[in-house]
N, C-alpha and C positions, 0 to 999 in steps of 0.2 A: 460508344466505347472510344476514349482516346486512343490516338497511335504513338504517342510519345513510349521513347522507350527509356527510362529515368536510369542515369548512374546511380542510383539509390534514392530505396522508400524506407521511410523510417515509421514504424507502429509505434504510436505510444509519442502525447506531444506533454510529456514530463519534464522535471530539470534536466534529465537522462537524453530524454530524446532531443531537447531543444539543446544542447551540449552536440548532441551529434552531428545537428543542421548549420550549427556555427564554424566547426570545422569542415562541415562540406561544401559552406559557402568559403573558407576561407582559402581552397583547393582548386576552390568553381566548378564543383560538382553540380550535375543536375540533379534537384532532388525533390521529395515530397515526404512531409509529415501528415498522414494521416490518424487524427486523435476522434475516437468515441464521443469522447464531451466535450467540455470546455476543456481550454487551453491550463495545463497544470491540473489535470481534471479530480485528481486525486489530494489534493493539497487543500481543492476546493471544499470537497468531501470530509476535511477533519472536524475535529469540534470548531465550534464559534470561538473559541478561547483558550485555544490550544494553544502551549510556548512551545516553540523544539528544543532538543537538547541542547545540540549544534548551534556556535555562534554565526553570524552572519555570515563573515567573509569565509566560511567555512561551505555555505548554500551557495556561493556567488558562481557562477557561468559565463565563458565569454570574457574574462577580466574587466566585467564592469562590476563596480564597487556597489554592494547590499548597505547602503546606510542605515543603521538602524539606532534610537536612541537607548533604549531598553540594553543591559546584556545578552540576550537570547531574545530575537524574535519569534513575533506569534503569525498565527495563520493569516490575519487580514496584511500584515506587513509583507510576509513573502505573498501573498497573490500579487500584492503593489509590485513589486520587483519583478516578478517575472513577467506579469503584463509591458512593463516600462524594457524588457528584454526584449520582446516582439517589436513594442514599439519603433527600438532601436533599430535591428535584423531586419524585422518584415520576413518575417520568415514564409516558405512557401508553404503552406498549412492548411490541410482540411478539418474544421473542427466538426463533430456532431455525425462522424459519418464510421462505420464500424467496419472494421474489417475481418471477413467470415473465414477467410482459405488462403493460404499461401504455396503453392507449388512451384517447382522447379520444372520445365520445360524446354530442352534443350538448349541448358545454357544461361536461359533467361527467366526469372521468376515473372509468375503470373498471381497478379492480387487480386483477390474479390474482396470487395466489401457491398452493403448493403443499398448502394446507390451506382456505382460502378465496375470495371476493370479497369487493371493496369500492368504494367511490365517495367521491371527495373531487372538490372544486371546484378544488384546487390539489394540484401532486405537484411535491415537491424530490426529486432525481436526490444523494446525499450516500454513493456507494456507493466511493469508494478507486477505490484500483489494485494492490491485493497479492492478486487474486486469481487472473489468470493470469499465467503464467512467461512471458517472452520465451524460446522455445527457439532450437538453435542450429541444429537441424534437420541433424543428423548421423548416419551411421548408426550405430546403437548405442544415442542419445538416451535409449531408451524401456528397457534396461536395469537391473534392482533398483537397479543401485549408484548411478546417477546419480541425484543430488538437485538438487532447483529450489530448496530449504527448508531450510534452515541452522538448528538450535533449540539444540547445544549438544555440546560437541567429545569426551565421555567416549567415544562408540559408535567415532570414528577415532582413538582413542591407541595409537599402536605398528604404524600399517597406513601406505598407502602412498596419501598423498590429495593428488590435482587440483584446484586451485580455479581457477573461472575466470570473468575480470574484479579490476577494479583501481577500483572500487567500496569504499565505506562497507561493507559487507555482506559481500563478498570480502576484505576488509583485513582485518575483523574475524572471522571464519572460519580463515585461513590461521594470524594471530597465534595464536587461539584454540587450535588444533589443535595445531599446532607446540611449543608451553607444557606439551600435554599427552602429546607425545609422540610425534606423527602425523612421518611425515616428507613434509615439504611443497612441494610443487611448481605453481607458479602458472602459468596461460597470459594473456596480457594482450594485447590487441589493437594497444592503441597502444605508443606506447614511453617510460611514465611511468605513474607510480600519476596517477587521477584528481585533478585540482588541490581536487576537493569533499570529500576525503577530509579525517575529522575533525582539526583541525591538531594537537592532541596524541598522535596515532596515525600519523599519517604519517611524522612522523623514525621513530618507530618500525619499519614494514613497510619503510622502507628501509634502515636500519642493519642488518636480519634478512638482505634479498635482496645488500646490500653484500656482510654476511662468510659469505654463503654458508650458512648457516644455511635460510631460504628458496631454495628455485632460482625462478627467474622467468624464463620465455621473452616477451621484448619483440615487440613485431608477430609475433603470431606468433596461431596457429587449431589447434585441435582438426581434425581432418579425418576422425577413425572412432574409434569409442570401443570396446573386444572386451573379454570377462570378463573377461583379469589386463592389459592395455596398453591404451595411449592410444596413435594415432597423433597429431603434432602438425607441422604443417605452418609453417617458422619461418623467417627470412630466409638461414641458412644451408642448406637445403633440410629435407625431411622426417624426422623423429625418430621414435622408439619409444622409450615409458619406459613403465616393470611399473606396475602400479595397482592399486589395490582398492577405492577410490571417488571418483566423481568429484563434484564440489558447482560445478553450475553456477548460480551468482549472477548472470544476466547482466541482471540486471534485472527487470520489470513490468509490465503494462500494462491501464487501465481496461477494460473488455467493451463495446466499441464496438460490436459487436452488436446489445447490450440497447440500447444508444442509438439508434441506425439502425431498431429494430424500433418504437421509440415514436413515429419520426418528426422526431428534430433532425438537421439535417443536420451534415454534418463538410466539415472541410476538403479540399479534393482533394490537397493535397502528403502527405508519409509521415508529418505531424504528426499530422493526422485530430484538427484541434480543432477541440469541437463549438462550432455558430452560438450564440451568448445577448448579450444587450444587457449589457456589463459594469456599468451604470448598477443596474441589477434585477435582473442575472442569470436574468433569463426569455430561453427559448429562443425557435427561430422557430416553438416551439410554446406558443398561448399555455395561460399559467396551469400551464406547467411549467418547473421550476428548476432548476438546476445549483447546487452547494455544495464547495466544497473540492477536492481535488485532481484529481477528473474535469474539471475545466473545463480541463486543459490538451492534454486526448488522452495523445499519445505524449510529452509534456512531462513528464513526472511529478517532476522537479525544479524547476518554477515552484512549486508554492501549496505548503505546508505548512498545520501546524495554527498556527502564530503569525502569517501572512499571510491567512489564510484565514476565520476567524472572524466577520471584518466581514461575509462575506457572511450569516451568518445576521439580521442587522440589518438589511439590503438588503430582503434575500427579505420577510421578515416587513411591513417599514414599507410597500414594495409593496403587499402584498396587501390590508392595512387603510387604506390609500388609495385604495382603488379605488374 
């Protein structure tokens, strides 16, 4: 067990959080990142071929410049950038180590994670929301075939694949597949591709589902998923199409959980956003933070990494004002 007692641990070693540790270094806080996976560990996790919306200097942290030749970067170009971030920093950083419990102890937070403890005066909460699937909760669900996790469309060319939602994520899977070979069939809740869908890709997924190239069942649900068919439940009544994999995209959501377990309260509606003074972003636990995209709950389309960043400036100037 160390006896360091850290001006601050930061969970979650993100843009979000490595944004946090730059101004904690630039303060000369004591501090520690303690990240699950790899470093950006979430970034890691997108497709192989994934662009962002967001232009570079939009992603950038620490005011060092995202050079990028493309107009929008893709996922192997930001991993390049933020490893060359660390590089920079040398941030003080645990990768690959999880952290189970955060409590407050007179004064002083106590961390557990699954190789140690520790004690910081102050804990930023900087942990995403890509790490549990919204499921659909059908029977079948728990299936080999069905996927929460989309990484790259070679394993479905030439099979018979489900995608489902009308999502950034779903757009770009469907397209993906489809290019490669998959013959593809989409279920979509509402009855139109998401209006957040990237604007250069959307004439796209609709011009596919136009000429019939994509099929696409509008309001329409999964209602049982069996080895080789989908049942699908659609406004002209109940369907059966042959399948061999389904790639359920239907979204994300922070571990509300681990939130509730430290002590911040949530919202009562289905949003479950947690309580923080947006001014500090301190919860209504003191000398614990929130950072980037957890501060919206079930919102997970309010903060990004280009709206989100100021919070590390917040947290930080907080804490050395006290």
């Amino acid at each position: 067990m160390t006896e360091t007692t850290y001006d601050l641990i930061i969970v979650g070693g993100g843009p979000i959080g490595l944004a946090c540790a730059i101004e904690a270094e630039k303060k000369k806080l004591n501090y520690l990142i303690i990240e699950k996976g790899a470093i950006v560990n979430s970034i890691f996790n997108y497709p192989l071929y994934m662009t962002f919306f967001s232009t570079a200097e939009r992603l950038e942290i620490g005011e060092i410049p995202f050079n990028c030749l493309a107009p929008k970067p893709g996922r192997q170009e930001a991993l390049e950038y933020y490893r060359n971030i660390h590089r920079y920093f040398k941030f003080n950083i645990n990768l690959f180590e999880k952290v189970l419990n955060v409590q407050k102890e007179n004064e002083i937070f106590a961390i557990k994670t699954d190789k140690q403890n520790y004690k910081s005066k102050n804990v930023v909460i900087a942990t995403g929301f890509y790490d549990i699937p919204i499921e659909m909760n059908v029977l079948g669900e728990s299936l080999p075939k069905v996927r929460h996790y989309y990484k790259e469309a070679h394993e479905y060319a030439f099979r018979k694949v489900l995608v489902v939602g009308a999502n950034n994520s779903s757009v770009d899977a469907a397209l993906e597949c489809w290019r490669k070979g998959a013959e593809v069939t989409m279920v979509i809740r509402k009855n139109e591709i998401n209006s957040r869908v990237k604007y250069w890709v959307k004439p796209d997924i609709e011009n596919r589902i136009e000429e019939g190239s994509i099929k696409a069942y509008f309001q329409s649900n999964i209602t049982e998923i069996r080895e080789n068919e989908v049942e699908i439940e659609t406004p002209e009544g109940k369907i059966t199409v042959e399948n061999d994999f389904v790639l359920a995209l239907t979204g994300y959501k922070p571990d509300l959980n681990f939130l509730k377990e430290m002590g911040i309260q949530l919202s009562d509606d289905e949003l479950k956003i947690p309580v923080y003074n947006p001014a500090t972003m301190e919860t209504n636990v003191k000398g614990l933070f929130l950072a980037g995209v957890v501060c919206g709950g079930m919102q997970t389309h309010k903060w990004f990494i280009e709206n989100s960043r100021i919070h590390a400036n917040m947290i930080v100037d907080y804490i050395t004002s006290k």
